[in-house]
C-alpha positions as CSV (number, residue, x, y, z in Angstrom):
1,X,154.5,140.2,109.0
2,X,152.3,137.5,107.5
3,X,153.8,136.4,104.2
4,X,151.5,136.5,101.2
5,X,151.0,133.9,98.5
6,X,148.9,135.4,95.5
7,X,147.4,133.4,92.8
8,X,147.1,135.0,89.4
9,X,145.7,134.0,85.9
10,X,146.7,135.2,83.0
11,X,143.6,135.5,80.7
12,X,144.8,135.0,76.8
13,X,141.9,135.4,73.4
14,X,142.5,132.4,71.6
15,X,144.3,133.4,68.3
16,X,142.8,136.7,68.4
17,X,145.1,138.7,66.2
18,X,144.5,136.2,63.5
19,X,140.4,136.0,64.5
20,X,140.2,140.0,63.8
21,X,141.3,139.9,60.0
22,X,139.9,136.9,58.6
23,X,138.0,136.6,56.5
24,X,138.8,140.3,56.5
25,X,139.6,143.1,58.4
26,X,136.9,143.9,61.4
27,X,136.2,147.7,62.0
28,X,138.1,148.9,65.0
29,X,134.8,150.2,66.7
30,X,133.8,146.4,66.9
31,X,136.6,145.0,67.8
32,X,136.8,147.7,70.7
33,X,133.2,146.7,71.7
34,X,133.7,143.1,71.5
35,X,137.3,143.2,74.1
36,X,135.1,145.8,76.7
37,X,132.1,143.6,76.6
38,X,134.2,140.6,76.9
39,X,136.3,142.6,80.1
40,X,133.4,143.7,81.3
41,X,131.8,140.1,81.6
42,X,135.4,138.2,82.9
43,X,135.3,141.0,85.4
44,X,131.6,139.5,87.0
45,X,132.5,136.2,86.4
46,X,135.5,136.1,88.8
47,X,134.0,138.5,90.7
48,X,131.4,135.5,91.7
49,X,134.2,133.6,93.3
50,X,135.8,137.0,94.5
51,X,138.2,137.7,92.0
52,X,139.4,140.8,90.3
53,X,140.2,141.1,86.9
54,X,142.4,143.9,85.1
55,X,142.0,145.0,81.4
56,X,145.9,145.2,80.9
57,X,145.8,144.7,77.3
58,X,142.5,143.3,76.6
59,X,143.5,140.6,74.4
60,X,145.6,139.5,78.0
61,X,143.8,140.2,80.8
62,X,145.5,139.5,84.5
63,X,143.2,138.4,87.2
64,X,144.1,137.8,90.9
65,X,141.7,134.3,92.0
66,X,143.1,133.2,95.1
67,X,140.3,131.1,96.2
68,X,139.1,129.6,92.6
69,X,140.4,126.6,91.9
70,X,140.3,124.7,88.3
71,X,136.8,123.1,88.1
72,X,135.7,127.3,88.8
73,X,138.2,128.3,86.0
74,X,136.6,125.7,84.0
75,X,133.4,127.2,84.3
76,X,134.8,130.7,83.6
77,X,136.0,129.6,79.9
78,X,132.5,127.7,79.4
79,X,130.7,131.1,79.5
80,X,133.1,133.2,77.3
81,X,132.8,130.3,75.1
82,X,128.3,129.8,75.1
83,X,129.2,134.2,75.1
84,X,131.6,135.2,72.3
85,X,132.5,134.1,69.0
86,X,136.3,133.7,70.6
87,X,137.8,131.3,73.6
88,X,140.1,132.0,76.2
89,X,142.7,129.8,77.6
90,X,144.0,130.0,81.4
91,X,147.6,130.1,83.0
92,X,147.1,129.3,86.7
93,X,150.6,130.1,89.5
94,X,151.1,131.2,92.6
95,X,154.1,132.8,94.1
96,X,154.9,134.6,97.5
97,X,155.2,137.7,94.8
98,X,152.8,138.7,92.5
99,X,155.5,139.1,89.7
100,X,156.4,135.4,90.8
101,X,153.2,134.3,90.0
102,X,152.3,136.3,87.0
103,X,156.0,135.0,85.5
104,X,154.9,131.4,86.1
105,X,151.2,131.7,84.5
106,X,152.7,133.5,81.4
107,X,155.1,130.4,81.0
108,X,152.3,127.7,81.5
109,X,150.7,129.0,78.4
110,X,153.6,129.7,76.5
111,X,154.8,126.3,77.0
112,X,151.3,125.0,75.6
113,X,151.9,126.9,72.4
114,X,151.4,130.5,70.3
115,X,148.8,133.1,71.2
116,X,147.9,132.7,67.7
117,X,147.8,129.3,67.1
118,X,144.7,128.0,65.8
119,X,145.4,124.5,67.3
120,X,145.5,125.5,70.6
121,X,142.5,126.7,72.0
122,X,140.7,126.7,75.9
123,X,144.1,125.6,77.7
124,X,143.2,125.3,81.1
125,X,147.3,124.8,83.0
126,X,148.7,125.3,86.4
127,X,148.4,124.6,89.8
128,X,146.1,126.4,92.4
129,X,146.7,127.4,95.6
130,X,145.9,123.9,98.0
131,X,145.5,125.6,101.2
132,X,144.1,129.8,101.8
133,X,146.8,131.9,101.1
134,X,146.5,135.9,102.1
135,X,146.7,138.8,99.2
136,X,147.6,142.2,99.8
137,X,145.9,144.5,97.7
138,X,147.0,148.4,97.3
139,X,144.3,151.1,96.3
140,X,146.1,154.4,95.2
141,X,144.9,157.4,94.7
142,X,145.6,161.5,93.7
143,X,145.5,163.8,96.2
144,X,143.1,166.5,95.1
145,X,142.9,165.4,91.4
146,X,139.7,167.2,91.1
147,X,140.7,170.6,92.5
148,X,144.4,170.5,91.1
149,X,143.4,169.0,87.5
150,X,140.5,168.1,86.8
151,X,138.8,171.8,87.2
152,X,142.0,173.4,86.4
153,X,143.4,171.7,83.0
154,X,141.9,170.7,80.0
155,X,141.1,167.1,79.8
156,X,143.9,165.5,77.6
157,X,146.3,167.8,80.4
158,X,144.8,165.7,83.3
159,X,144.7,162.7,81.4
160,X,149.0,163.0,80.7
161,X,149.8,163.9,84.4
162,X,147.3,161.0,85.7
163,X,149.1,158.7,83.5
164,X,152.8,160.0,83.9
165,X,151.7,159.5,87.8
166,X,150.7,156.0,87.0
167,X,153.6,154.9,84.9
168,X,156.2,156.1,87.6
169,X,154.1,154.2,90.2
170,X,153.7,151.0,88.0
171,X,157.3,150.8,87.1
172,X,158.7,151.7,90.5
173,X,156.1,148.9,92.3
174,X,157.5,146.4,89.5
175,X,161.0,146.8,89.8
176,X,161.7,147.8,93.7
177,X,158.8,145.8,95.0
178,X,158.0,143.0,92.8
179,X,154.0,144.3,92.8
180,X,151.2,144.5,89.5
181,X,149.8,147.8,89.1
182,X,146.3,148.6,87.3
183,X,144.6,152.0,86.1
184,X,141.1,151.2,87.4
185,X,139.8,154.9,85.5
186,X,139.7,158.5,87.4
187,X,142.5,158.6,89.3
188,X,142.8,155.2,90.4
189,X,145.5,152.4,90.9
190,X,145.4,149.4,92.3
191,X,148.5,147.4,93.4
192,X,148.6,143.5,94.0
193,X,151.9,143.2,95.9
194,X,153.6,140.7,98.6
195,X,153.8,141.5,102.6
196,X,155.2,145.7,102.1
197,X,155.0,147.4,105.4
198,X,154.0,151.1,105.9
199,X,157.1,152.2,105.2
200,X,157.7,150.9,101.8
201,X,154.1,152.3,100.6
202,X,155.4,155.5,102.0
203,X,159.0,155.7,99.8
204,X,157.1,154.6,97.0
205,X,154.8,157.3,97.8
206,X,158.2,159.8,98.1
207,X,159.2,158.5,94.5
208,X,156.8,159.1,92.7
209,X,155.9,162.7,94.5
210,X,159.8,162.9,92.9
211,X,159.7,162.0,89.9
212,X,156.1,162.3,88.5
213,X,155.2,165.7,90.6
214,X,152.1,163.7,91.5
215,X,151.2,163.0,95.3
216,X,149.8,160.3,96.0
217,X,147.9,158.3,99.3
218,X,147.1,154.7,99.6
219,X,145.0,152.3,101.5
220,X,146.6,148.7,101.9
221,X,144.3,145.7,102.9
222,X,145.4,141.8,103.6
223,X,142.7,139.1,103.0
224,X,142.0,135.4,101.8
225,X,140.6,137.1,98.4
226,X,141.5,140.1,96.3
227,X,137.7,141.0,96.2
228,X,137.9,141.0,100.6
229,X,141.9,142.2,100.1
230,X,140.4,145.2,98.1
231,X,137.7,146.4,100.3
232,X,139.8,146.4,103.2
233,X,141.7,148.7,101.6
234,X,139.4,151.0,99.8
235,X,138.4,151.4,103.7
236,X,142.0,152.1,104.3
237,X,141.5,154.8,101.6
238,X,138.5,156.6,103.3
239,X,140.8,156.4,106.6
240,X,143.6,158.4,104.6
241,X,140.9,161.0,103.3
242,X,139.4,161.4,107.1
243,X,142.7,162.0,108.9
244,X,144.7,163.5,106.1
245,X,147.1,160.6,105.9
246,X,149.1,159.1,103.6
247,X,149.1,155.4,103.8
248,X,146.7,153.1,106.1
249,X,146.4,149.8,106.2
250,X,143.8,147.1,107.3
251,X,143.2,143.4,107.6
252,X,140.1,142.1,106.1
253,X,137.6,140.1,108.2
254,X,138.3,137.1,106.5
255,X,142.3,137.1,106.8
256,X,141.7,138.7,110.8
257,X,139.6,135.3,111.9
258,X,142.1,133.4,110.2
């Protein structure tokens, strides 16, 4: 199996807990507005250069940017910057495992000083990939949400067995298989993880059935970005919805003429 090497970014606010009480405390609808707008925006502008970004916890977002090298993540903190009363600074790694890589970008900023220091402001640190690397990208989803939850249960129901399905899968993926999960909304989770095979997507798959009660299918793709990575496997996921299967995976045309 071709080995992966994912490059992550760790997306920090500048100073932001200290930004959203001075000179006093900012209403909490605002705030909420500001970190979605801002999300929102991130999320087009490393889509451009084929990125994805995830939420996380707004104020630290995590984006996979194989393919973007520094002068593009230059240009990335330039438009949050002309955009938004805040700035963002950048921890660039790579690492054969996306846990790897996210562990090294969260030290490059660390090591350039506080999250809420006022001094340090639009770091731009670490060391992109030289050469194209492949990224696997994972796109779960719930078997029959609609028909088992969604019309069934009322809505704060489906929301609690969605999420205890998501935790289980997000903890399991982390600790067994050294992967980043994201809830992307509905029923949705996407995985960034290193070279897994069919058969560790399915025990996953057994585990959280287990210990969630939720069952789950995936669609696994392999490219030279997460944006190509991704659509090969929400292709992956259509196969698994056609045949009744629970885990396909592709190759993206990218990573195939490679």
């Amino acid at each position: 199996m071709t080995v992966t090497e994912t490059q992550v970014t760790l997306i920090q606010i500048d100073n932001y807990g200290p930004w959203t009480v001075s000179p006093s405390p900012r209403r909490e609808p605002d705030l909420q507005t500001l970190q979605s707008r801002l999300y929102a925006d991130l999320s087009q502008l490393v889509a451009h250069y084929d990125g994805y970004v995830f939420s996380t916890r707004f104020d630290n977002m995590i984006a996979v940017t194989n393919g973007i090298d520094l002068a593009g993540h230059r240009r990335i903190q330039t438009a949050v910057r002309n955009r938004y009363p805040v700035t963002v600074s950048l921890g660039v790694a790579t690492g054969t495992s996306p846990r790897e890589a996210v562990g090294e970008a969260t030290a490059t900023l660390q090591a350039a000083g506080s999250a809420q220091d006022s001094d340090r402001t639009e770091i731009l640190r670490g060391e992109p990939l030289c050469e194209d690397g492949s990224v696997q990208i994972a796109h779960f989803d719930v078997n029959d949400a609609t028909g088992r939850y969604t019309d069934e249960l009322n809505a704060f129901d489906v929301f609690r067995h969605i999420d205890r399905g998501y935790s289980a899968l997000l903890e399991y993926m982390y600790d067994a298989h050294d992967s980043l999960s994201f809830f992307i909304g509905g029923d949705n989770v996407i995985s960034v993880t290193p070279s897994l095979d069919r058969a560790a997507f399915a025990e996953t798959i057994d585990h959280v059935a287990e210990t969630a009660g939720i069952e789950l299918k995936v669609g696994v793709g392999r490219d030279l970005t997460a944006g190509d990575a991704g659509m090969a496997a929400k292709e992956a996921l259509e196969r698994c919805r056609n045949r009744g299967t629970r885990v396909e995976i592709g190759t993206g045309e990218s990573a195939g003429r490679a």
